[in-house]
C-alpha positions in Angstrom: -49.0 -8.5 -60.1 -48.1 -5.7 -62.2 -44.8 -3.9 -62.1 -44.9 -0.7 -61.6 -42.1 2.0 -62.4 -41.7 5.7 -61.2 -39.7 8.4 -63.0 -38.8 11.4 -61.6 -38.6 15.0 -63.0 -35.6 17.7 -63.8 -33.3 17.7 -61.0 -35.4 15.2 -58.5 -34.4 12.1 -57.4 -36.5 8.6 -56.8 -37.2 9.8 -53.3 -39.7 11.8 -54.5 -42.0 8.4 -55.1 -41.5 7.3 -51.1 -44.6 7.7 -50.3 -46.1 5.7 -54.1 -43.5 2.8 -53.7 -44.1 2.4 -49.7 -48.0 2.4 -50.5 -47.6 -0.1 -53.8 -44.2 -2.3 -53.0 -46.6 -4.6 -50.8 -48.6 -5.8 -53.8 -46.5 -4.9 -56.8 -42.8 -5.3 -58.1 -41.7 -1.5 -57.8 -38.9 0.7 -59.5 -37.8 4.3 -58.9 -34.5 4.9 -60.6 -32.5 8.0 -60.7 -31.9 9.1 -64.1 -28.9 9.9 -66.1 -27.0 12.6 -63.7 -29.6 12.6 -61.2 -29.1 11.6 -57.5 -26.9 8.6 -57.3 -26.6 8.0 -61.1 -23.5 10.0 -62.5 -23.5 10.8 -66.2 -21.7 13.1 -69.3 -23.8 16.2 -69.7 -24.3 14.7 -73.1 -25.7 11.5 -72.2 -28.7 13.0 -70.5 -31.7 13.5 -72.7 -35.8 12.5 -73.0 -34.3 10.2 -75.8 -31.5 8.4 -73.5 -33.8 8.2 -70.5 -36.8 6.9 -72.2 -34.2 4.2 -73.6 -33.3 3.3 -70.6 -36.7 2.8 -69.0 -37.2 0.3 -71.7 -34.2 -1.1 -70.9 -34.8 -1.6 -67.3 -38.1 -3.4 -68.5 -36.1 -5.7 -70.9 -33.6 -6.2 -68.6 -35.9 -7.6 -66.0 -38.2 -9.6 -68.3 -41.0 -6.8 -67.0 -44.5 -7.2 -69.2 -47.7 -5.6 -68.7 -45.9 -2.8 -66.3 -47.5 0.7 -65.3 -44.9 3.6 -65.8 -45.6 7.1 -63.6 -43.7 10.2 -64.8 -43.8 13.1 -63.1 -42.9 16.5 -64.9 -40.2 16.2 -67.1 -41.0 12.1 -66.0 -44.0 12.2 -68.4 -41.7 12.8 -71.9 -39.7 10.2 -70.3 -42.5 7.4 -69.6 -43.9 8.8 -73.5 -40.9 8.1 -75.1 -40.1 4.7 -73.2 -43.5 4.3 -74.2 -42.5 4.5 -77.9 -39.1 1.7 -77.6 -40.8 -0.7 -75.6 -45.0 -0.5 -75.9 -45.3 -4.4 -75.9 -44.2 -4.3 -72.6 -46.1 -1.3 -71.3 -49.9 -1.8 -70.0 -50.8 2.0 -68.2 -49.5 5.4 -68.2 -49.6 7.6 -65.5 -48.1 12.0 -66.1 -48.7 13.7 -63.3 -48.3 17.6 -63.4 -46.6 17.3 -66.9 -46.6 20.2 -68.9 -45.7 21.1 -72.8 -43.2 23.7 -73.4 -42.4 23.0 -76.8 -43.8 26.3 -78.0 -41.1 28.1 -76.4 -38.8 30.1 -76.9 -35.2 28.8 -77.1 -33.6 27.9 -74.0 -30.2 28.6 -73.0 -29.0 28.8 -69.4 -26.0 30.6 -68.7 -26.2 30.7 -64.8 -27.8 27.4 -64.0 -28.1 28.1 -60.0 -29.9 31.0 -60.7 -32.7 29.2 -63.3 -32.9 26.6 -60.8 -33.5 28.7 -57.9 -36.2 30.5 -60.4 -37.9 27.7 -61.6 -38.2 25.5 -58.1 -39.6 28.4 -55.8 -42.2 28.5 -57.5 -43.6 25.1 -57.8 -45.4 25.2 -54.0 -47.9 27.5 -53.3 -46.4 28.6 -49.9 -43.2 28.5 -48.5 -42.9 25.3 -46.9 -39.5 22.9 -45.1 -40.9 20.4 -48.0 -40.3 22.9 -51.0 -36.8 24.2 -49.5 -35.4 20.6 -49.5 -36.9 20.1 -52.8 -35.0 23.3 -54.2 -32.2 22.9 -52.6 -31.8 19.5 -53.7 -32.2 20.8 -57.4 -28.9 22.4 -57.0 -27.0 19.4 -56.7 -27.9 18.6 -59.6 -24.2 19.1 -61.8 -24.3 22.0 -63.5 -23.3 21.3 -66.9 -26.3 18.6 -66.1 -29.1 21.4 -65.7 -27.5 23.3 -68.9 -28.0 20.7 -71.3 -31.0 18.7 -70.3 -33.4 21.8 -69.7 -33.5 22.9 -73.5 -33.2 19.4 -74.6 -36.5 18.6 -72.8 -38.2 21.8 -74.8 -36.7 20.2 -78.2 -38.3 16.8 -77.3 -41.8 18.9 -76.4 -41.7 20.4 -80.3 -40.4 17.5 -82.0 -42.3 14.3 -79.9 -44.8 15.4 -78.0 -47.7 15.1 -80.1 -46.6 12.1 -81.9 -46.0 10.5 -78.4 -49.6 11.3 -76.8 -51.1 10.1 -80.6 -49.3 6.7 -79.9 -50.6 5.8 -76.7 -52.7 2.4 -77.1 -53.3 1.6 -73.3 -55.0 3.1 -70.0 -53.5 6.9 -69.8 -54.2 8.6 -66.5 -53.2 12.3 -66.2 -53.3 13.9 -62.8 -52.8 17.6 -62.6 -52.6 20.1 -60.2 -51.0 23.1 -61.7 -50.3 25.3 -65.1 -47.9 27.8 -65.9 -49.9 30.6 -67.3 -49.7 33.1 -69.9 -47.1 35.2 -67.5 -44.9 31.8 -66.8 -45.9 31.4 -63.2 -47.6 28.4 -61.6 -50.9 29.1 -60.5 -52.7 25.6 -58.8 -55.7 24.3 -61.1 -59.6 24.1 -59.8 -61.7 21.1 -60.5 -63.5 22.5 -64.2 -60.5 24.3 -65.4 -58.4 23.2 -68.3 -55.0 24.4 -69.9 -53.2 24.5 -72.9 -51.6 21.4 -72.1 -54.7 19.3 -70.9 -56.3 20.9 -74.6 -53.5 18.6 -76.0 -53.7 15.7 -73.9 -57.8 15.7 -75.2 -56.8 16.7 -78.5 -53.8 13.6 -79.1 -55.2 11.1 -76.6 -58.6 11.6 -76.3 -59.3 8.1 -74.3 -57.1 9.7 -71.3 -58.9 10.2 -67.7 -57.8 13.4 -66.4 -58.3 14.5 -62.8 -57.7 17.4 -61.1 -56.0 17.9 -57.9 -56.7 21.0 -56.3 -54.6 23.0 -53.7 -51.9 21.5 -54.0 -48.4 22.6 -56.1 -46.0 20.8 -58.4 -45.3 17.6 -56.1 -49.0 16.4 -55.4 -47.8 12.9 -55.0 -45.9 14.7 -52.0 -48.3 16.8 -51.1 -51.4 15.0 -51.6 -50.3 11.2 -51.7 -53.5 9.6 -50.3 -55.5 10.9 -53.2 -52.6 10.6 -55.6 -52.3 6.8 -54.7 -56.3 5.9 -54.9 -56.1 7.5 -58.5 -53.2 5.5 -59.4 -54.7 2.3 -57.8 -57.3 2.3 -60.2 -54.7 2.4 -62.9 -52.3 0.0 -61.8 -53.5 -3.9 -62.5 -53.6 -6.4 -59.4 
C-alpha cells in the first residue's frame, strides 16, 4: 500500500485534508502534518521556508522508512511537495499540486500589516461568501505574525529561483488539479474546462508528461469544496 502524504498551504493547517485522509487512511498509510509555524507546530519566523519544509517532508519519509509514497500539496503545498521532491526522489513515486500557482514573476513582497494582507488574500479564494471560507480566513490569522511576514516573500523567491528547475526534475506520475487563476488584475477568477493560465503554460512547458484537470466552480479549497471529484482524480494517482 502506498503512503500517501498531504501538505498544506500558507496559513492552513492539516485539517484541510479531512476529507482526503478519511477517504484514503482505509487503504493507505496517511500523513498530514502541520508545517513549520502552522497549526500545532510552533517555529522561529526564520525557520519557515519552501527550503526547510520541503526538508522536512523528506525527512518525515526517512524517518519512517516511507518508499514509493504519493505527496499532495496544495498552494503554497505544491513548492513544498517540489522541493521534498528534489531531497528525497528515491523515495517519491506521484505528485499531486492542486491549485498551485507561480508568482515568481512578481514584484517584491514586503508585508508591513500582515492581518490586513491576510484578510486580502483569503477573501478572495471562494467564489461566494460562504461559513466554510470565514473559518478558513479566520484561521489564517492565527497564523504568528512574524510567521506570515517572512514566509510569504520567501515563497515568491523560491517561485523565481526553483520553480522551473523543480517541475524539469519531476521523473514520476504528476497530477495537477486546478480550479482557479489569479489574473492579470491579481484576483481569482474560477477556471472552465478548455482554459489554460500562465501557470498551467509552465506546468506543459517544464513537465510536459503531467495530467492536468480542471475543476470547475469551485474556489481555492476544491479538495474542500469538491472532495468527491478531487479524491477519484487522486485515486487514479495513488498506487494500491
Amino acid at each position: 500500500m502506498s503512503p500517501v502524504v498531504f501538505v498544506h498551504g500558507f496559513a492552513c493547517t492539516h485539517a484541510d485534508w479531512r476529507l482526503q485522509t478519511a477517504h484514503f487512511s482505509g487503504a493507505h498509510p496517511t500523513f498530514a502534518p502541520d508545517l513549520r509555524g502552522h497549526g500545532a507546530t510552533h517555529a522561529r519566523p526564520a525557520d519557515c521556508s519552501i527550503e526547510t519544509y520541503g526538508a522536512d517532508i523528506a525527512a518525515l519519509l526517512d524517518g519512517k522508512d516511507l518508499s514509493g509514497a504519493a505527496l499532495v500539496g496544495h498552494s503554497m503545498g505544491c513548492r513544498v511537495v517540489l522541493q521534498a521532491y528534489l531531497n528525497a526522489p528515491e523515495r517519491i513515486a506521484a505528485l499531486a499540486l492542486i491549485d498551485g500557482s507561480y508568482l515568481g514573476a512578481s514584484d517584491p513582497v514586503l508585508i508591513q500589516d500582515y492581518s490586513s494582507f491576510a484578510r486580502t488574500l483569503f477573501a478572495s479564494m471562494f467564489l461566494s461568501p460562504s461559513e466554510l471560507g470565514a473559518e478558513i480566513a479566520e484561521r489564517a490569522l492565527r497564523l504568528p505574525e512574524a510567521v506570515g511576514a517572512a514566509l510569504f516573500p520567501r515563497m515568491v523567491r523560491w517561485d523565481a529561483a526553483n520553480m522551473e528547475r523543480a517541475l524539469a526534475s519531476v521523473q514520476v506520475p504528476l497530477l495537477v488539479i486546478q480550479s482557479t487563476y489569479l489574473n492579470a488584475e491579481r484576483k481569482r477568477v474560477a477556471l472552465k474546462p478548455g482554459e489554460t493560465t500562465p501557470w498551467l503554460d509552465l506546468v506543459r512547458r517544464k513537465a510536459p508528461q503531467a495530467q492536468i484537470e480542471i475543476v470547475p466552480g469551485v474556489g481555492h479549497f476544491p479538495q474542500l469544496e469538491a472532495p468527491e471529484q478531487v479524491n477519484k482524480l487522486l485515486s487514479g494517482l495513488i498506487k494500491t
